[in-house]
Gaussian input, Z-matrix of N, CA and C with variables (Angstrom, degrees):
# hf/3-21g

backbone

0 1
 N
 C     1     B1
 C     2     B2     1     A1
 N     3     B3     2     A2     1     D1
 C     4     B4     3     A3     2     D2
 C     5     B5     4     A4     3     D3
 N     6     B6     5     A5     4     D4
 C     7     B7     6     A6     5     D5
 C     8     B8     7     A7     6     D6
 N     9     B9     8     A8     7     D7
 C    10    B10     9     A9     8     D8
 C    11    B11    10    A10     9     D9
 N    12    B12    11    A11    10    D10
 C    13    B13    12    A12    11    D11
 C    14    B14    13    A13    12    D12
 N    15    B15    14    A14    13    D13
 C    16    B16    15    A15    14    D14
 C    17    B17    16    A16    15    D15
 N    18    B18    17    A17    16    D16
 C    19    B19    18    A18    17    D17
 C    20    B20    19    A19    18    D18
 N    21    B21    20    A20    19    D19
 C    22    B22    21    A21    20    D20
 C    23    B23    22    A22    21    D21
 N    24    B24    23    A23    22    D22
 C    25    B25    24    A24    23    D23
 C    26    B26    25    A25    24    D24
 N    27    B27    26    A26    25    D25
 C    28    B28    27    A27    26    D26
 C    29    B29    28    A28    27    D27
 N    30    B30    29    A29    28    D28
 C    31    B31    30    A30    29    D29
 C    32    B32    31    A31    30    D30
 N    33    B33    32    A32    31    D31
 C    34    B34    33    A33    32    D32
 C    35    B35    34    A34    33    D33
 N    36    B36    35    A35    34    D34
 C    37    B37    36    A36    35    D35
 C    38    B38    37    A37    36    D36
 N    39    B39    38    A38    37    D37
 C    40    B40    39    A39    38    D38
 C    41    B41    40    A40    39    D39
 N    42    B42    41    A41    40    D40
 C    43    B43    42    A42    41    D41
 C    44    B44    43    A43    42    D42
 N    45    B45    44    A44    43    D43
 C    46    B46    45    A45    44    D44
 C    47    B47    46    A46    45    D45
 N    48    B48    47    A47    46    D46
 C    49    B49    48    A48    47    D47
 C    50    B50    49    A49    48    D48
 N    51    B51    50    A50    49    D49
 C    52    B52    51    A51    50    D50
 C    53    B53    52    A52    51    D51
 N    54    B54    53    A53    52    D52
 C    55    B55    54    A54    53    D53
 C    56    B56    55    A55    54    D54
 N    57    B57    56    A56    55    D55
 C    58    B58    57    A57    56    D56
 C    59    B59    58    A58    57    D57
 N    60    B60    59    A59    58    D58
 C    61    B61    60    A60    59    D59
 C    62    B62    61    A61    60    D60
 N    63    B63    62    A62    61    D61
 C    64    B64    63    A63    62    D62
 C    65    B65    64    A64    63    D63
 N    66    B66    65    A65    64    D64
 C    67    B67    66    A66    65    D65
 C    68    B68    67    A67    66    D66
 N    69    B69    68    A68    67    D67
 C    70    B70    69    A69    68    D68
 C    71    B71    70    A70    69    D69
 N    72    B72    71    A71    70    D70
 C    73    B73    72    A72    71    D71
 C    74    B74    73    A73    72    D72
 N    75    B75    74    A74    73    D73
 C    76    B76    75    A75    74    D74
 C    77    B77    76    A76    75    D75
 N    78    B78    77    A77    76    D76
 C    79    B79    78    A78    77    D77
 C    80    B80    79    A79    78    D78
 N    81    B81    80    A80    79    D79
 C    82    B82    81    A81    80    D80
 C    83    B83    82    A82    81    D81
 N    84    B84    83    A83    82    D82
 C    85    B85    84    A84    83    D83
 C    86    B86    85    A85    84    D84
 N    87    B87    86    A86    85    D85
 C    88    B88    87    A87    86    D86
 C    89    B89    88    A88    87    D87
 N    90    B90    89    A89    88    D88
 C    91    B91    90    A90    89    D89
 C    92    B92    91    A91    90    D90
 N    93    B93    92    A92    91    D91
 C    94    B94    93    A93    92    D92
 C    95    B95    94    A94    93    D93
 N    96    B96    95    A95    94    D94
 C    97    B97    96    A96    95    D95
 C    98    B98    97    A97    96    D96
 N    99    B99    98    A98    97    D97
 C   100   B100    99    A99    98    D98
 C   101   B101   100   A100    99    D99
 N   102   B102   101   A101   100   D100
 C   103   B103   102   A102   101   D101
 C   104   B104   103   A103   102   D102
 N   105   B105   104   A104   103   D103
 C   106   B106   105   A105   104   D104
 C   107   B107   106   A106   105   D105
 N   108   B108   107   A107   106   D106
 C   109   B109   108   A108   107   D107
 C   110   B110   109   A109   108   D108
 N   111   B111   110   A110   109   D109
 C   112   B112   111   A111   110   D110
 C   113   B113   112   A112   111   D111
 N   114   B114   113   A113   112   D112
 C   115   B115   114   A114   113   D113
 C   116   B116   115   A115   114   D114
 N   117   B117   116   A116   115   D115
 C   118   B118   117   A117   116   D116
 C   119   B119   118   A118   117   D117
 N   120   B120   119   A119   118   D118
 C   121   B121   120   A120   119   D119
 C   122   B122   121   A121   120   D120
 N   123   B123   122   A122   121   D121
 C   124   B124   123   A123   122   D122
 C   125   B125   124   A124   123   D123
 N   126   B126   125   A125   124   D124
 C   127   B127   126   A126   125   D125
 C   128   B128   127   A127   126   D126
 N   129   B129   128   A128   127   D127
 C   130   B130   129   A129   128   D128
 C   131   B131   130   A130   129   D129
 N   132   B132   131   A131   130   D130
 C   133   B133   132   A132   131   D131
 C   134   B134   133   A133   132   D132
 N   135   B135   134   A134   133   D133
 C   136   B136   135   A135   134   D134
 C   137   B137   136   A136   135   D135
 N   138   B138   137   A137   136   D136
 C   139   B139   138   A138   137   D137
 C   140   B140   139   A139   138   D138
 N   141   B141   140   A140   139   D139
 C   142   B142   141   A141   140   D140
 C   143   B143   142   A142   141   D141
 N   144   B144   143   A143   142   D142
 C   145   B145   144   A144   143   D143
 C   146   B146   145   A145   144   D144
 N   147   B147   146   A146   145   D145
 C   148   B148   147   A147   146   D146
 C   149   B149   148   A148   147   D147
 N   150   B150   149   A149   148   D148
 C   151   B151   150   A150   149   D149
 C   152   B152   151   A151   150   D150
 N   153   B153   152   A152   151   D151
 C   154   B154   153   A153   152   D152
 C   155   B155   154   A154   153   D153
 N   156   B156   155   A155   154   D154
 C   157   B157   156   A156   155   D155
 C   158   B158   157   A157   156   D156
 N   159   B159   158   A158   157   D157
 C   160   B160   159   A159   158   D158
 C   161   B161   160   A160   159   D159
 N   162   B162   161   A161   160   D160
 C   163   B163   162   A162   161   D161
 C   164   B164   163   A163   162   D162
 N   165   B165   164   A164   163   D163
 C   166   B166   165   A165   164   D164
 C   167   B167   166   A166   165   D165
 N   168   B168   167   A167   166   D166
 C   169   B169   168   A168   167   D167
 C   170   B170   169   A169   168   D168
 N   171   B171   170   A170   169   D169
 C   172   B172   171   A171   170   D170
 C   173   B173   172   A172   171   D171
 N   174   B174   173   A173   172   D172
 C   175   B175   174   A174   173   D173
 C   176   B176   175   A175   174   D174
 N   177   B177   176   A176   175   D175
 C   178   B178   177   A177   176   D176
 C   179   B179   178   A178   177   D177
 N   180   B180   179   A179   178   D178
 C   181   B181   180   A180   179   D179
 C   182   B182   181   A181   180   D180
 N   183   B183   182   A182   181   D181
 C   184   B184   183   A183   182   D182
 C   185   B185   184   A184   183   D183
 N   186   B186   185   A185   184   D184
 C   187   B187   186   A186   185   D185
 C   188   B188   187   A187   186   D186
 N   189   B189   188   A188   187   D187
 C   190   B190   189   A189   188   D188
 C   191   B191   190   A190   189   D189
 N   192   B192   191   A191   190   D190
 C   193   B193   192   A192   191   D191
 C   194   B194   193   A193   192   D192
 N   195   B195   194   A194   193   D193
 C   196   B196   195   A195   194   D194
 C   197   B197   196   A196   195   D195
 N   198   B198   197   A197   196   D196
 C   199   B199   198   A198   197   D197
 C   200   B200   199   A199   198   D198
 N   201   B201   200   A200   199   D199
 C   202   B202   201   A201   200   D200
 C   203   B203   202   A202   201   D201
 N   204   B204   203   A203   202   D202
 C   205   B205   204   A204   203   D203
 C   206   B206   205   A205   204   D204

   B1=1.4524
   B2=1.5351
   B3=1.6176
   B4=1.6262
   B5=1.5229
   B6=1.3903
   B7=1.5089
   B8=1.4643
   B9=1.6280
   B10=1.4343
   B11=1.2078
   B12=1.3440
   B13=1.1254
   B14=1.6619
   B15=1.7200
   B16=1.4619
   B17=1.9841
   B18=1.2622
   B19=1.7716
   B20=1.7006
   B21=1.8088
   B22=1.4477
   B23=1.7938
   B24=1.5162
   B25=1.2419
   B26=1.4175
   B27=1.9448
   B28=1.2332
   B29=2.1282
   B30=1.5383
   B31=1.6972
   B32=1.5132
   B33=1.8611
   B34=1.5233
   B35=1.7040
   B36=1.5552
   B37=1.5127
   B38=1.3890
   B39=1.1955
   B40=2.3468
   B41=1.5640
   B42=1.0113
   B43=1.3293
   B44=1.4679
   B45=1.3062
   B46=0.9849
   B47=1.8791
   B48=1.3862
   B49=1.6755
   B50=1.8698
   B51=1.3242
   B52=1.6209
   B53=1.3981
   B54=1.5926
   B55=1.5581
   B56=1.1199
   B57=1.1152
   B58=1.4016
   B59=1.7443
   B60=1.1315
   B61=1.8381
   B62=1.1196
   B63=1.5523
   B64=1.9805
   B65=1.6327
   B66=1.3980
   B67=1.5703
   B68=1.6047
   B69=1.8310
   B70=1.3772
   B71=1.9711
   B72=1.1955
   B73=1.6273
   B74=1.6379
   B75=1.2080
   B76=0.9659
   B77=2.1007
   B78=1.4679
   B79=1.1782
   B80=1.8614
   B81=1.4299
   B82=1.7413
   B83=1.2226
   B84=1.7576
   B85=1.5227
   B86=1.6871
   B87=1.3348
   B88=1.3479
   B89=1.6926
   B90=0.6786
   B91=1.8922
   B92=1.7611
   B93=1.1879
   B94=1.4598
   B95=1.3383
   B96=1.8354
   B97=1.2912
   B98=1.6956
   B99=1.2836
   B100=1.2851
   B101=1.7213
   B102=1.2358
   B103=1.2035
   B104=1.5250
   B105=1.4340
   B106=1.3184
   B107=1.3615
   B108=1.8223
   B109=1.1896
   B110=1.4626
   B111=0.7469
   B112=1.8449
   B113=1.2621
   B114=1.0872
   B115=1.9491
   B116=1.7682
   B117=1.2191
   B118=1.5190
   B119=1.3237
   B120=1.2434
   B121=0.9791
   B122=1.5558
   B123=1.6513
   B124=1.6521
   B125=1.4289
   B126=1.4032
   B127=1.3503
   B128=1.5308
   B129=1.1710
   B130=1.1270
   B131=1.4184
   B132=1.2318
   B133=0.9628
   B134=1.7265
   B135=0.8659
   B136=1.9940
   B137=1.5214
   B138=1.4884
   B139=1.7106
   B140=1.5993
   B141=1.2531
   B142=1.4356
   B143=1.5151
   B144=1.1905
   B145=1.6152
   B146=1.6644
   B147=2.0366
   B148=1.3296
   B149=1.4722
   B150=1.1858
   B151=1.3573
   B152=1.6926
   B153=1.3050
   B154=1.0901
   B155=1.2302
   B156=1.8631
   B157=1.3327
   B158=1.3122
   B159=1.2046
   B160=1.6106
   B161=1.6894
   B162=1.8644
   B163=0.5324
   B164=1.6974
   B165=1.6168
   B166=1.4927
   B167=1.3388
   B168=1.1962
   B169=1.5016
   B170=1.5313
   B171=1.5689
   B172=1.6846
   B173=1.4273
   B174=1.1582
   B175=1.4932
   B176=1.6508
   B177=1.5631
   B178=1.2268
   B179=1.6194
   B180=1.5160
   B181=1.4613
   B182=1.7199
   B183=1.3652
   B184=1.2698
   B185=1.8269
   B186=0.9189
   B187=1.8446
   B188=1.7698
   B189=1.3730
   B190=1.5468
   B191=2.0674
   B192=0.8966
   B193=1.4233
   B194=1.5611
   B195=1.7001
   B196=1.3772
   B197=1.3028
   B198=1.1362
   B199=1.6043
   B200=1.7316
   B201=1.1925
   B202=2.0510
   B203=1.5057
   B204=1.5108
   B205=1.6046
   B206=1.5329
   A1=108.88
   A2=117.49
   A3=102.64
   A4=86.62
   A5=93.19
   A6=107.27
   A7=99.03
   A8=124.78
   A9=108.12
   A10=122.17
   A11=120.71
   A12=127.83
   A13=109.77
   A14=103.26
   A15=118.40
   A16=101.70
   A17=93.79
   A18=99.67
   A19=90.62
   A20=84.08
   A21=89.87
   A22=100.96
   A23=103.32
   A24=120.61
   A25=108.31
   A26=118.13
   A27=95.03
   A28=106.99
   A29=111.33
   A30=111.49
   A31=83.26
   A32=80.20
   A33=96.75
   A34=75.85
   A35=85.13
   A36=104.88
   A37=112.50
   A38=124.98
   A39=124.82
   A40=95.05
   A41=107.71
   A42=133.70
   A43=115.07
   A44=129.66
   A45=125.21
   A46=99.44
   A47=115.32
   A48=116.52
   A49=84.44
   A50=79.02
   A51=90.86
   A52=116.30
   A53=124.96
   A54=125.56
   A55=117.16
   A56=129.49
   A57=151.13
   A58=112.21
   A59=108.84
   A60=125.65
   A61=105.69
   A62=99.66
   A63=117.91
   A64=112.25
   A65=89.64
   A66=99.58
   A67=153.68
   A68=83.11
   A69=104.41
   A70=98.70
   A71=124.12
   A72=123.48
   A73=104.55
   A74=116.56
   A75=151.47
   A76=119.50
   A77=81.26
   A78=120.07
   A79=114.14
   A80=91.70
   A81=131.42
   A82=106.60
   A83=155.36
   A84=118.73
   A85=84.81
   A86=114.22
   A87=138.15
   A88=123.53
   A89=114.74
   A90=112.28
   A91=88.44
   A92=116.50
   A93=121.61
   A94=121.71
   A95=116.18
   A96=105.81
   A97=133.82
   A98=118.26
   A99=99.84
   A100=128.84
   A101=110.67
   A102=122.85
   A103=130.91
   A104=107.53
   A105=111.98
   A106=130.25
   A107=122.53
   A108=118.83
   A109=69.47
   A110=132.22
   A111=140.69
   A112=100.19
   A113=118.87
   A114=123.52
   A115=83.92
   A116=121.83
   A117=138.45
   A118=114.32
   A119=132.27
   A120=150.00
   A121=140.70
   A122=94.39
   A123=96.15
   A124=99.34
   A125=143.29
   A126=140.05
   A127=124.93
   A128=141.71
   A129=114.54
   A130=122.98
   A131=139.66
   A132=128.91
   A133=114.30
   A134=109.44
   A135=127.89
   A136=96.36
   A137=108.67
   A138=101.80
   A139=120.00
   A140=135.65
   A141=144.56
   A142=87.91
   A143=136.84
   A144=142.44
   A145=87.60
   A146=86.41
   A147=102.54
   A148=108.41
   A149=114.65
   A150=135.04
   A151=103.69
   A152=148.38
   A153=137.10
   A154=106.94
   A155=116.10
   A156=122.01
   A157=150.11
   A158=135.60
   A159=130.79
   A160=98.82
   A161=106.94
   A162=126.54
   A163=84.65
   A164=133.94
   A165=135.49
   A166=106.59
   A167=123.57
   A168=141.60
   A169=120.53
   A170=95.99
   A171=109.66
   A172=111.68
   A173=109.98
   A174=108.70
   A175=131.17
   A176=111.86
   A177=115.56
   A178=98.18
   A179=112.71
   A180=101.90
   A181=102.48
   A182=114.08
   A183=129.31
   A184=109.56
   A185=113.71
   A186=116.28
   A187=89.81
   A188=137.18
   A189=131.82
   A190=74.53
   A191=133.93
   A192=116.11
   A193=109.80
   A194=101.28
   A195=124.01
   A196=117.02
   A197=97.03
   A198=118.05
   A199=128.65
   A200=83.74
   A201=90.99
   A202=103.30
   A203=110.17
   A204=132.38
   A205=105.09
   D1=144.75
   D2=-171.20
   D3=-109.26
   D4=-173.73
   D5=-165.01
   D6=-114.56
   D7=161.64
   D8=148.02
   D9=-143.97
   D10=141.01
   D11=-164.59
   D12=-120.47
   D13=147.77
   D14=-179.54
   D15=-73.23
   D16=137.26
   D17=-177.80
   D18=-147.85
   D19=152.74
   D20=162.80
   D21=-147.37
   D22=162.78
   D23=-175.85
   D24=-86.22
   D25=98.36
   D26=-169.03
   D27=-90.00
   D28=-5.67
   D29=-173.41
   D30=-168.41
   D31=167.38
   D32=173.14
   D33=-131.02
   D34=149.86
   D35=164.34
   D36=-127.81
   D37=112.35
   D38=-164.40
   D39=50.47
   D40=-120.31
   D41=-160.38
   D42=-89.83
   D43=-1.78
   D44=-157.39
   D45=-134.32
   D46=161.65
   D47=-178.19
   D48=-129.01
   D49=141.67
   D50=162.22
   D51=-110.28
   D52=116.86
   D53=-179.44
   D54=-91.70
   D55=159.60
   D56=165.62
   D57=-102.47
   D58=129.91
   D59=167.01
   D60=-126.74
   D61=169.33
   D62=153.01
   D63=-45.04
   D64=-46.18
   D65=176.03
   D66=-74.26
   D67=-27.66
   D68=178.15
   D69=-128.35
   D70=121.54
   D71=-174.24
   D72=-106.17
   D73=-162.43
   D74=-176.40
   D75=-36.92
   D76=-54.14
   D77=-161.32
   D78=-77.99
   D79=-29.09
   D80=-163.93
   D81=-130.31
   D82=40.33
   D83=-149.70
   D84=-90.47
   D85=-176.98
   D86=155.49
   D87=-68.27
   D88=129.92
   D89=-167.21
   D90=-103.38
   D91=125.39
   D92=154.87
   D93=-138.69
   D94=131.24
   D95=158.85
   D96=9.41
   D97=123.43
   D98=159.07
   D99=-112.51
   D100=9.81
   D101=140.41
   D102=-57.25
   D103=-46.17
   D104=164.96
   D105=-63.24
   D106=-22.21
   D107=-171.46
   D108=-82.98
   D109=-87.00
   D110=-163.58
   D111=0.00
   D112=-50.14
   D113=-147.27
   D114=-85.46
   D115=-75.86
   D116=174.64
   D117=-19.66
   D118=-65.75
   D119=-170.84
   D120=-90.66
   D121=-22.24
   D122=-179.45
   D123=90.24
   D124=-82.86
   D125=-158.78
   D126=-31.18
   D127=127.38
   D128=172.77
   D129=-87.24
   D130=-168.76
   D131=-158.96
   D132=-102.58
   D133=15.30
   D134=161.29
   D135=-80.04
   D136=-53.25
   D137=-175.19
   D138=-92.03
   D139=25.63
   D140=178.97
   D141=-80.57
   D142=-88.97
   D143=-154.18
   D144=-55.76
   D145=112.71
   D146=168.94
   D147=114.50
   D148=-26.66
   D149=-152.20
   D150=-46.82
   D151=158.66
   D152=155.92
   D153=-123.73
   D154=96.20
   D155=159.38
   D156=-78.92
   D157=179.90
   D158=174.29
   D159=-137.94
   D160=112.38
   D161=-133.99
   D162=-117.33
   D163=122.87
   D164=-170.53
   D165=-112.40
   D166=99.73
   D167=160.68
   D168=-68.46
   D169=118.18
   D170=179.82
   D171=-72.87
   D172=155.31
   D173=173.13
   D174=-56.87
   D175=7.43
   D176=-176.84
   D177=-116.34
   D178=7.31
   D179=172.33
   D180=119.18
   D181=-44.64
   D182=-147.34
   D183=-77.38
   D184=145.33
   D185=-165.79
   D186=-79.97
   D187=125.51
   D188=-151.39
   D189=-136.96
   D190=-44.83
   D191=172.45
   D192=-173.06
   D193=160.14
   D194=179.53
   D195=-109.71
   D196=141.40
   D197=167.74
   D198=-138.50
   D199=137.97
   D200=174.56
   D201=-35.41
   D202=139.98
   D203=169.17
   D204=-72.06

């Protein structure tokens, strides 16, 4: 069963977005593709910074896909 968790997109740095979870903060975010939020999500990438996602955790831990809040 996956889990899901509230995330938000706090920057993109090149190619990449750094997220925020319950799990992963400020201090720690998650680095993901930003092609991939793109593809996932619909948003383009003007509207990622800021973004408020919902974030689906596989059973091995791993963030497996995003979707609009």
């Amino acid at each position: 069963m996956s889990e899901r968790l509230d995330a938000s997109v706090l920057l993109l740095i090149g190619d990449e977005a750094e997220i925020v979870t319950p799990h992963r903060g400020h201090a720690d975010p998650e680095r993901v593709s930003v092609d991939r939020l793109v593809r996932e999500t619909g948003l383009t990438r003007e509207r990622l910074v800021g973004a408020r996602l919902v974030a689906v955790v596989g059973d091995d831990g791993e963030l497996v896909r995003f979707e609009r809040a």
